[in-house]
C-alpha positions as CSV (number, residue, x, y, z in Angstrom):
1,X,-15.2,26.9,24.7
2,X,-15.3,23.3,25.8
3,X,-18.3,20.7,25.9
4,X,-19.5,17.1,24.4
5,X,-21.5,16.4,21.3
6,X,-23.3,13.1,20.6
7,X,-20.6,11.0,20.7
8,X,-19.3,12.2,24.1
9,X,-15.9,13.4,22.4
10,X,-14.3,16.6,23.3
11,X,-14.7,19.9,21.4
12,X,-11.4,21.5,20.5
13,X,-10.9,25.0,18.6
14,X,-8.9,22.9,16.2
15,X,-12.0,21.5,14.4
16,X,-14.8,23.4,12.5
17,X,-18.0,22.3,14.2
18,X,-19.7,22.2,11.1
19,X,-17.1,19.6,9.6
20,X,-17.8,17.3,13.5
21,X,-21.3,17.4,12.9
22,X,-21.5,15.4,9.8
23,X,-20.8,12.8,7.4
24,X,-19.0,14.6,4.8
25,X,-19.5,12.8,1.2
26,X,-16.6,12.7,-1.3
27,X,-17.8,12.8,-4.5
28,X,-16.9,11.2,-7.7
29,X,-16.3,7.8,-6.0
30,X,-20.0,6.0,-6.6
31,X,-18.7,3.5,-9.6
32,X,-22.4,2.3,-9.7
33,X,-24.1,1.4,-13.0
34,X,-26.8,3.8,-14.0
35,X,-28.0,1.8,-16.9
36,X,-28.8,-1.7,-16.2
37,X,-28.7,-2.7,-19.6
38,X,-24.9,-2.2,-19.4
39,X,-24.6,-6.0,-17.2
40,X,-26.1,-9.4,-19.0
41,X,-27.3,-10.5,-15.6
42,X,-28.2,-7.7,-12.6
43,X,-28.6,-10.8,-10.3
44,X,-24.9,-11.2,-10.7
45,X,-23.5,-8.0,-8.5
46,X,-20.5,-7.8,-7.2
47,X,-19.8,-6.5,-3.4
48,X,-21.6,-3.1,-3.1
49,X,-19.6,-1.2,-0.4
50,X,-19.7,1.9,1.2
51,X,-16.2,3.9,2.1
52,X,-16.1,5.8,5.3
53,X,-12.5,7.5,6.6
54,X,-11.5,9.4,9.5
55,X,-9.6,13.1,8.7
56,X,-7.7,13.7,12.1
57,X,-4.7,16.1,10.1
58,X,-4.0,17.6,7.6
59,X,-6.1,19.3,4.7
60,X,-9.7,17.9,3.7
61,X,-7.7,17.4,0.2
62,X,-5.2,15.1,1.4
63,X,-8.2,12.8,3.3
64,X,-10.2,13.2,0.1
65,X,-7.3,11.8,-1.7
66,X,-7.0,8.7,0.9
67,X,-10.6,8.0,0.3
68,X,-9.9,7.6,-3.6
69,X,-7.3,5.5,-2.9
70,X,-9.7,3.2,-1.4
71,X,-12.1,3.5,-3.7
72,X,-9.1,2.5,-6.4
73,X,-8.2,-0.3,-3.7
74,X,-12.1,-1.3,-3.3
75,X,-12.4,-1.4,-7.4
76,X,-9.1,-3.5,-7.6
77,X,-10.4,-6.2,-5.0
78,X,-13.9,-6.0,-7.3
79,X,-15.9,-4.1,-5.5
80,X,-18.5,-1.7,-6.2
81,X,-18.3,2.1,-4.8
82,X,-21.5,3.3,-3.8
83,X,-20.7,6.3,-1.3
84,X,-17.8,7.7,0.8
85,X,-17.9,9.1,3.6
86,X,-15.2,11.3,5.7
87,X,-15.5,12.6,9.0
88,X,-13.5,15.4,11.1
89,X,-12.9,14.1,14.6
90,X,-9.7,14.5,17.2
91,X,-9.1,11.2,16.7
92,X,-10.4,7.6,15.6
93,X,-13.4,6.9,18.6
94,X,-12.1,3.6,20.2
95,X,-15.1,1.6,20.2
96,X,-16.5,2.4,16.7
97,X,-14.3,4.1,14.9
98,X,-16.4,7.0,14.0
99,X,-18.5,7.6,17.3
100,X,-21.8,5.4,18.1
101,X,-24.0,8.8,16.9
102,X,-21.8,8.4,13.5
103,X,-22.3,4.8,13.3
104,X,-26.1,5.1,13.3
105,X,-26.0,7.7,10.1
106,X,-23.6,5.2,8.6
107,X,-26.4,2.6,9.2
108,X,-29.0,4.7,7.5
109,X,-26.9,5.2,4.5
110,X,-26.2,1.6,3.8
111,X,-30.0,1.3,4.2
112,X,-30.9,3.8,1.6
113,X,-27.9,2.8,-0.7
114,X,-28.2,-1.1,-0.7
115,X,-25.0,-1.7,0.4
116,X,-23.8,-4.9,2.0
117,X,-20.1,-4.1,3.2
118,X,-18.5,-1.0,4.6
119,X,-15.1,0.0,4.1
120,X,-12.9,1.8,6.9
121,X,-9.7,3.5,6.2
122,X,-7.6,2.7,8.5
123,X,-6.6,-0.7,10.5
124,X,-9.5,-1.2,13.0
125,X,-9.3,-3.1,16.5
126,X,-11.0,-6.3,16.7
127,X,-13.4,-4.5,19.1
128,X,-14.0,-1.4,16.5
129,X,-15.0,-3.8,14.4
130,X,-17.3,-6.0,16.3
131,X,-19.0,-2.8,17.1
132,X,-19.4,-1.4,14.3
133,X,-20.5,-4.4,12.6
134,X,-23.2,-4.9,15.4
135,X,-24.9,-1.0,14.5
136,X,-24.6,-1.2,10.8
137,X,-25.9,-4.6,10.5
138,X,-23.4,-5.6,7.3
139,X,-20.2,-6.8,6.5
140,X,-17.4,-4.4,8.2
141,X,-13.5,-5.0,7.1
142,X,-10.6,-2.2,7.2
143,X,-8.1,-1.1,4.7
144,X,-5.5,-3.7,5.8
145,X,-8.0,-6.9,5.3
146,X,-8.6,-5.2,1.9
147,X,-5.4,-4.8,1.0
148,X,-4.6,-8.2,2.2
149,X,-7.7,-9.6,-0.3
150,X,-6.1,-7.9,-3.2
151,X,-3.0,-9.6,-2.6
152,X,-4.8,-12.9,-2.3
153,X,-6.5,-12.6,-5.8
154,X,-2.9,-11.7,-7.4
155,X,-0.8,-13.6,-6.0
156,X,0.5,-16.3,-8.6
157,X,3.7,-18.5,-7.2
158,X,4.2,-20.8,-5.0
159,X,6.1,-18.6,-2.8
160,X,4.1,-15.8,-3.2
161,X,0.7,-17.6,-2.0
162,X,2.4,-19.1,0.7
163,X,3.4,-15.3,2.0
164,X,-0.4,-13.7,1.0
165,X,-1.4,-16.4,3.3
166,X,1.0,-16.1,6.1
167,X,-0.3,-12.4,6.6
168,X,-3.8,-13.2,6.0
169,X,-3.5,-15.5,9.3
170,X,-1.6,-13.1,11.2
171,X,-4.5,-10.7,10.7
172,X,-6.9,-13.4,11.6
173,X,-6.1,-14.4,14.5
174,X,-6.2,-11.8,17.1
175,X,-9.7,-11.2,15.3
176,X,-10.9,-14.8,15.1
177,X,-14.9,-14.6,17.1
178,X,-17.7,-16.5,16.6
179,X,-21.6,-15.5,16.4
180,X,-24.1,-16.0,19.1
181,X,-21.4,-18.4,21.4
182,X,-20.8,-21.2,18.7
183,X,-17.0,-20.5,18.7
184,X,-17.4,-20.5,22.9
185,X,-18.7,-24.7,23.4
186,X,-16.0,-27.1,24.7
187,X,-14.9,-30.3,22.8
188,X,-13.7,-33.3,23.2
189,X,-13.1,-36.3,21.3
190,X,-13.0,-36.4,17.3
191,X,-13.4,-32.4,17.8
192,X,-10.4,-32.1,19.9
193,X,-7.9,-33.4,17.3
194,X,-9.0,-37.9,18.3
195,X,-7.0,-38.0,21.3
196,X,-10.4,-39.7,22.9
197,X,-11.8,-40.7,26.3
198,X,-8.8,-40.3,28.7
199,X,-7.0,-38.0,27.1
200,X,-9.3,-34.5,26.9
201,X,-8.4,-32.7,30.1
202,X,-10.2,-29.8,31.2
203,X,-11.6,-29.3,27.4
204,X,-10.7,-27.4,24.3
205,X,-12.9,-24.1,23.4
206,X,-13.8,-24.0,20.0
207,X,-12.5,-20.8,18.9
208,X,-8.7,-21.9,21.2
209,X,-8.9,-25.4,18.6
210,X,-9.3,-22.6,15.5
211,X,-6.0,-20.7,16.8
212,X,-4.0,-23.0,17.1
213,X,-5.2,-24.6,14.4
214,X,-3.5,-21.0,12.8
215,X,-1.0,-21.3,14.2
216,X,0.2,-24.7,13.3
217,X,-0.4,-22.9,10.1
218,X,1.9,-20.5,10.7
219,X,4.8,-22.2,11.5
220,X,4.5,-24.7,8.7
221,X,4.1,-21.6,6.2
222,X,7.2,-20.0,7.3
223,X,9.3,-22.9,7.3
224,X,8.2,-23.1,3.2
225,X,8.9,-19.4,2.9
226,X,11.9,-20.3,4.5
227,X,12.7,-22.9,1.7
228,X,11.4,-21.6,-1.0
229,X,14.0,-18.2,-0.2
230,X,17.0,-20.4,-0.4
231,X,16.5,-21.0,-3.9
232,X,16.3,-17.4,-4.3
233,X,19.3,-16.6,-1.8
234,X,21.3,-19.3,-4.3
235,X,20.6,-17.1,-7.9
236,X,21.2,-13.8,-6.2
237,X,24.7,-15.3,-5.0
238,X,25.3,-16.3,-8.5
239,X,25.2,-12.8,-9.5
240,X,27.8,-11.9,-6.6
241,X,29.9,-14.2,-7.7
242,X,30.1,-12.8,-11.4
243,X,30.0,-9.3,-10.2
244,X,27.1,-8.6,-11.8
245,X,25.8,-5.3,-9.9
246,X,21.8,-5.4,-9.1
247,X,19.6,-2.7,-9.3
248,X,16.1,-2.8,-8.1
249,X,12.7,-1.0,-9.3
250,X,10.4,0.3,-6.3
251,X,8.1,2.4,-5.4
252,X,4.1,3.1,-4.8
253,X,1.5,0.8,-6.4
254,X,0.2,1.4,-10.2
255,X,3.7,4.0,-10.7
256,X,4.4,2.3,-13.8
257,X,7.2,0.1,-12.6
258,X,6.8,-2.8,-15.0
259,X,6.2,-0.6,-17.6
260,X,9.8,0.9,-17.1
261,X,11.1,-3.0,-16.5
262,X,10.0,-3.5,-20.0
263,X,10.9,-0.4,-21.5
264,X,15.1,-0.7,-20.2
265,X,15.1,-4.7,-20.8
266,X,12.5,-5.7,-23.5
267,X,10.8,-7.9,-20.8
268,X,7.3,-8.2,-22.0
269,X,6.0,-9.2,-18.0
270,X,2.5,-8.0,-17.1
271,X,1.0,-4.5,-17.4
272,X,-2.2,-3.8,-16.1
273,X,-3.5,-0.5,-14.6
274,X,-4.4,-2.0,-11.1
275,X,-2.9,-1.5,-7.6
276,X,-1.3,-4.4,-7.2
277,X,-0.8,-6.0,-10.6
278,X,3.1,-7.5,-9.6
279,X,3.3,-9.4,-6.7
280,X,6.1,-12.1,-7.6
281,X,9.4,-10.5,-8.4
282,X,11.2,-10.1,-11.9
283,X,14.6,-10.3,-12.2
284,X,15.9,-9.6,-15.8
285,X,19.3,-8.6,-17.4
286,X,20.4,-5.0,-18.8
287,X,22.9,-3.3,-20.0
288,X,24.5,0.2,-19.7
289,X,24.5,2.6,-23.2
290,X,28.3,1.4,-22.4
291,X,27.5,-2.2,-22.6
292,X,28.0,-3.1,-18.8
293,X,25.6,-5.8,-17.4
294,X,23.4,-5.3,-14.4
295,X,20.4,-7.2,-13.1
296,X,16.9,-4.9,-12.8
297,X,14.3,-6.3,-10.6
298,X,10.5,-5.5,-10.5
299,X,8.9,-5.4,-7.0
300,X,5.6,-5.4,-5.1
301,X,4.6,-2.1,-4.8
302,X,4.1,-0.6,-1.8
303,X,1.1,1.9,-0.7
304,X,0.6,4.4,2.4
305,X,0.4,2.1,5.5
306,X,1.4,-1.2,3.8
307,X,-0.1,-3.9,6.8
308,X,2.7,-5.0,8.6
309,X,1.8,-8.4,8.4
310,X,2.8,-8.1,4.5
311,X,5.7,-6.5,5.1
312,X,6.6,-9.1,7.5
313,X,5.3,-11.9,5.1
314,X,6.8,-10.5,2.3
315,X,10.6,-10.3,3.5
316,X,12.1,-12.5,1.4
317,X,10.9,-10.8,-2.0
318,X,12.1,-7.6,-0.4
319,X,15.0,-9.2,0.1
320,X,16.1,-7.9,-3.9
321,X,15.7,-4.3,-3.3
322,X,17.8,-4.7,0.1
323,X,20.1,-6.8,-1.9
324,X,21.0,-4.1,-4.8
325,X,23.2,-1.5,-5.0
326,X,20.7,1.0,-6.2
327,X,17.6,1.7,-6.3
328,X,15.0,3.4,-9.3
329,X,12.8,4.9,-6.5
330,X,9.6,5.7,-9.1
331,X,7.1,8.0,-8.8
332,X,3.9,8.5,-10.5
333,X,4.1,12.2,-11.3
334,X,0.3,12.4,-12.3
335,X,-1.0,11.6,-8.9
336,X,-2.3,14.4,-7.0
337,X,0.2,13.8,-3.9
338,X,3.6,12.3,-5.3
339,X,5.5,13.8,-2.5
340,X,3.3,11.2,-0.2
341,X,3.9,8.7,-2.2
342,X,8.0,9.2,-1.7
343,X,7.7,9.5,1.7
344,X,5.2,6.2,2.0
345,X,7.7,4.3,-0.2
346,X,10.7,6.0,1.8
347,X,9.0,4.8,5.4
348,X,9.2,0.6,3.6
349,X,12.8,1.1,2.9
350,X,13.3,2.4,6.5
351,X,11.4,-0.7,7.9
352,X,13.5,-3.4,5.4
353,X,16.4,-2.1,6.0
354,X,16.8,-0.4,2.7
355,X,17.2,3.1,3.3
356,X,21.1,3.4,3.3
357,X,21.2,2.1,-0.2
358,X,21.6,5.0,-3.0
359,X,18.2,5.7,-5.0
360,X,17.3,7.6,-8.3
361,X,13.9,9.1,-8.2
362,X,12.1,8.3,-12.1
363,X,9.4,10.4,-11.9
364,X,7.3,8.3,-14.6
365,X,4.1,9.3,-16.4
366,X,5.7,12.7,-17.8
367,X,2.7,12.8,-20.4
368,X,0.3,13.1,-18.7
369,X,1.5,15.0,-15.9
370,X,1.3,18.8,-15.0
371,X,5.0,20.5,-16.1
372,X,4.6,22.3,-12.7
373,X,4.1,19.5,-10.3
374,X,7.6,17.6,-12.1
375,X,9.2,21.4,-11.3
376,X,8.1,21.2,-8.0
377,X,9.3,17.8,-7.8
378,X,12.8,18.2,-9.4
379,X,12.8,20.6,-6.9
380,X,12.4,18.5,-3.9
381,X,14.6,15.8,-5.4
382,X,17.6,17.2,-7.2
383,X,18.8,13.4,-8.1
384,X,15.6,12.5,-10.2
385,X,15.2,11.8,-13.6
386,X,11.8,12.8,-15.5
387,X,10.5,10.2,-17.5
388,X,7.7,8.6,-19.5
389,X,8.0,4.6,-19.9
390,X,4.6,4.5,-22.4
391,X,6.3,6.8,-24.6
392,X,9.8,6.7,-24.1
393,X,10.6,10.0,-23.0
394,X,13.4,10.3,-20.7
395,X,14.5,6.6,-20.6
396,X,17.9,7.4,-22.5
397,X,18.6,10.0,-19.7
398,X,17.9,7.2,-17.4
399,X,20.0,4.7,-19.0
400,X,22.9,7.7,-18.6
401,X,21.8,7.5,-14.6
402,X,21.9,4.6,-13.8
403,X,25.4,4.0,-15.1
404,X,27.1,7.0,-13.4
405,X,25.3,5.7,-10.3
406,X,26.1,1.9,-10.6
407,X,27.6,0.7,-7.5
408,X,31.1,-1.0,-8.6
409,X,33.8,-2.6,-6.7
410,X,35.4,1.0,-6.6
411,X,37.8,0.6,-3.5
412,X,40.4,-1.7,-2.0
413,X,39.9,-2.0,1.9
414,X,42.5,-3.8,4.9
415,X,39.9,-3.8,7.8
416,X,39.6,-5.2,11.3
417,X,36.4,-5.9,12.2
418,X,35.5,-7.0,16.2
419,X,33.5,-10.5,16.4
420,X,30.8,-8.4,16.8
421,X,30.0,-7.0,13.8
422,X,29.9,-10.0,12.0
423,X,27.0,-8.1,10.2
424,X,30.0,-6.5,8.7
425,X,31.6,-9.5,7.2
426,X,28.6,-10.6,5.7
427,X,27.9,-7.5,3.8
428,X,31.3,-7.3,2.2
429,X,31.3,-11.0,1.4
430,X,27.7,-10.3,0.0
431,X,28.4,-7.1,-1.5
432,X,32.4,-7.2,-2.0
433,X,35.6,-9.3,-3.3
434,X,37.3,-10.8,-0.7
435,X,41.1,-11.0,-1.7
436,X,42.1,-12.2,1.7
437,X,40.5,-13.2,5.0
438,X,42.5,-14.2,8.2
439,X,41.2,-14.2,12.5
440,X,43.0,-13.0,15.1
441,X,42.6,-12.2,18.8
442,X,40.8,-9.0,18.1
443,X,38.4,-9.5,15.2
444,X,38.4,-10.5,11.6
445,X,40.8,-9.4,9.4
446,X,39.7,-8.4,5.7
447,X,41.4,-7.4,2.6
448,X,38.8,-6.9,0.0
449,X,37.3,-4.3,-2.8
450,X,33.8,-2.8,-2.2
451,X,31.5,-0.6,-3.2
452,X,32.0,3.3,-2.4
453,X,29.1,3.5,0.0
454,X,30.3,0.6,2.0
455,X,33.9,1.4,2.4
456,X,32.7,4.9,3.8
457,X,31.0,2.8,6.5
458,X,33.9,0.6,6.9
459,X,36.4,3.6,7.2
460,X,37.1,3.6,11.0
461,X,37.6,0.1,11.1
462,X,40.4,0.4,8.3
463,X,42.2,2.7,11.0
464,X,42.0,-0.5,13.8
465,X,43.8,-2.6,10.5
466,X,46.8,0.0,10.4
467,X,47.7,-0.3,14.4
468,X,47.8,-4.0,14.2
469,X,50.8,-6.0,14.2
């Protein structure tokens, strides 16, 4: 049976009509005071939001679970949860996101519940969010403009400002409009930058004068970024140079990575349970229960679909997990999905460039998670450790991993490598000993010792160096 609903969308015998037909609430998210003797001052609220998600696959558990996230996300960022909302549909409606039928319940709700800001989850087109903003009648932003705010509050260096920024404006701009025409005027002038009588042309749009205002931005943020990473490039060559192998921690948001930082090095660096609470790298020293050295750094944690614009931004602070020779991939083995959070963490790597390097799974938070979800777990990763870095459970084991894993300079290589994979030649230099280093004709002659993982890839090449002269 085929036909239209409200919202002019297609029935399919894939979706329970009931389920298309309504605003489906997910409880346990409202984080609203019920006594308002709990605050000194009610006049001083924070955002009061509403959450509303889009369930196109999988199981109504697994878009329930999404919806907490952003409730956890919306809580971080200091928001008040006052509803969520999920909806069944084929797919996201292009023009408001939930179907203009939808979006006039949602309206209703924020009516009745005094909110002043919904939440989507998902990233929204500029024109999904114009027009849902237009029938609500309140502030509308996405999970990627919330995620992006979090950032924004956290972020503490230099560097990482600069890069929370960057991706703020990147976002920005293809969204940059104005309300009622006062973006669309022309100017001239003082408005136009002072170039004066003579020297306007045809005119300057208000809103064109914003972007490229941005992106004058822009370019003068990423040449910083670009400066500020040098500094970083010059410590992690250090290291190189004294052989010092680097291991780095990553994994989903609020998995207890700087709690395990601490717990292998004595650190002492933040704690805090919040998405989000590490932004700015930490690099410290450790040692093996045999007493060799190797660097452990803490990184940004990453979350099911990290905004591009971060990832993009934040390239040069992922630049120590694409750097080390192994990776503590860990896992929150409380959370209702870990497998999704592997496979979200797994799909960063794959966009960094990180994928190829060998990872240990720590499946952290033993205590307080179900012994048959870490079975099920062990199961799907058979190189995983189980471990709990508030308690100390495990980390001995760990210790015992992460030296039989411990990328070393295990072979001696003769290569010839063709001008073209110069790629090559940096990784070895970067990764390796060169022992000897000549050109000829055909390539790049190398004599060096690596790491077992990148003399496999260098093997055919090694063949080339035996047939020449």
């Amino acid at each position: 049976m085929t036909g239209t609903y409200e919202d002019d969308e297609p029935l399919t015998g894939e979706l329970d009509l009931e389920d298309r037909r309504a605003l489906r609430r997910v409880a346990g998210l409202s984080t609203e005071l019920t006594d308002v003797t709990e605050v000194e001052y009610r006049a001083l609220r924070l955002e009061r939001v509403v959450l509303v998600g889009v369930w196109t696959e999988g199981s109504a558990a697994m878009a329930e679970n999404s919806l907490r996230e952003l409730a956890l996300l919306a809580e971080t960022a200091g928001s008040e949860v006052l509803e969520g909302l999920v909806q069944r549909r084929v797919r996201p409606d292009p023009a408001t996101y939930i179907g203009s039928g939808k979006a006039a319940e949602l309206r209703d709700i924020v009516i009745a519940t005094g909110a002043d800001t919904v939440i989507c989850d998902g990233e929204l087109a500029p024109s999904q969010l114009r027009h849902l903003e237009e029938t609500v009648k309140v502030k509308v932003i996405d999970r990627t403009a919330l995620i992006l705010d979090i950032f924004a509050q956290h972020a503490r260096s230099r560097e990482g400002k600069a890069q929370v920024e960057l991706a703020q404006l990147d976002y920005l701009l293809p969204r940059l409009r104005g309300w009622g025409g006062n973006l669309s005027r022309q100017v001239g002038g003082r408005a136009a930058g002072g170039v004066g009588i003579g020297g306007r042309g045809p005119g300057e749009t208000k809103i064109e004068l914003d972007r490229r205002r941005i992106r004058t931005r822009m370019a003068k943020l990423r040449r910083q970024i670009a400066e500020m990473s040098k500094a970083r490039e010059t410590m992690r060559g250090d290291r190189r140079r004294h052989q010092i192998p680097a291991v780095a921690i990553a994994g989903y948001t609020n998995a207890g990575k700087s709690s395990l930082l601490n717990r292998l090095t004595g650190a002492g660096v933040l704690v805090e349970n919040a998405l989000f609470a590490t932004l700015d790298p930490t690099v410290r020293r450790a040692e093996t229960p045999s007493g060799r050295a190797y660097t452990l750094a803490d990184t940004v944690g990453f979350v099911r679909h990290l905004p591009h614009q971060l990832v993009e931004a934040f390239r040069s602070t992922l630049e120590e997990v694409t750097d080390a020779g192994l990776i503590l991939h860990v896992v929150d083995g409380s959370d209702p999905e870990p497998e999704a959070q592997i496979d979200a963490v797994r799909e960063v790597l794959r966009e960094i460039g990180a994928d190829a390097i060998p990872e240990i799974i720590v499946i952290n938070k033993a205590d307080a998670a179900d012994e048959l979800a870490i079975a099920r777990l062990e199961l799907r990763e058979p190189h995983s450790v189980v471990v709990s870095a508030r308690t100390g459970l495990g980390i001995e084991r760990l210790r015992e991993a992460i030296e039989a894993d411990l990328p070393g300079l295990e072979r001696e290589v003769r290569v010839l490598l063709p001008y073209e994979r110069g790629d090559l030649v940096t990784q070895i230099h970067e990764r390796g000993e060169v022992l000897k280093q000549e050109h000829v004709a055909e390539g790049t002659v190398l004599h060096a010792r690596v790491p077992d993982h990148l003399a496999s890839t260098l093997e055919r090449y090694a063949e080339l160096a035996s047939t020449t002269p």
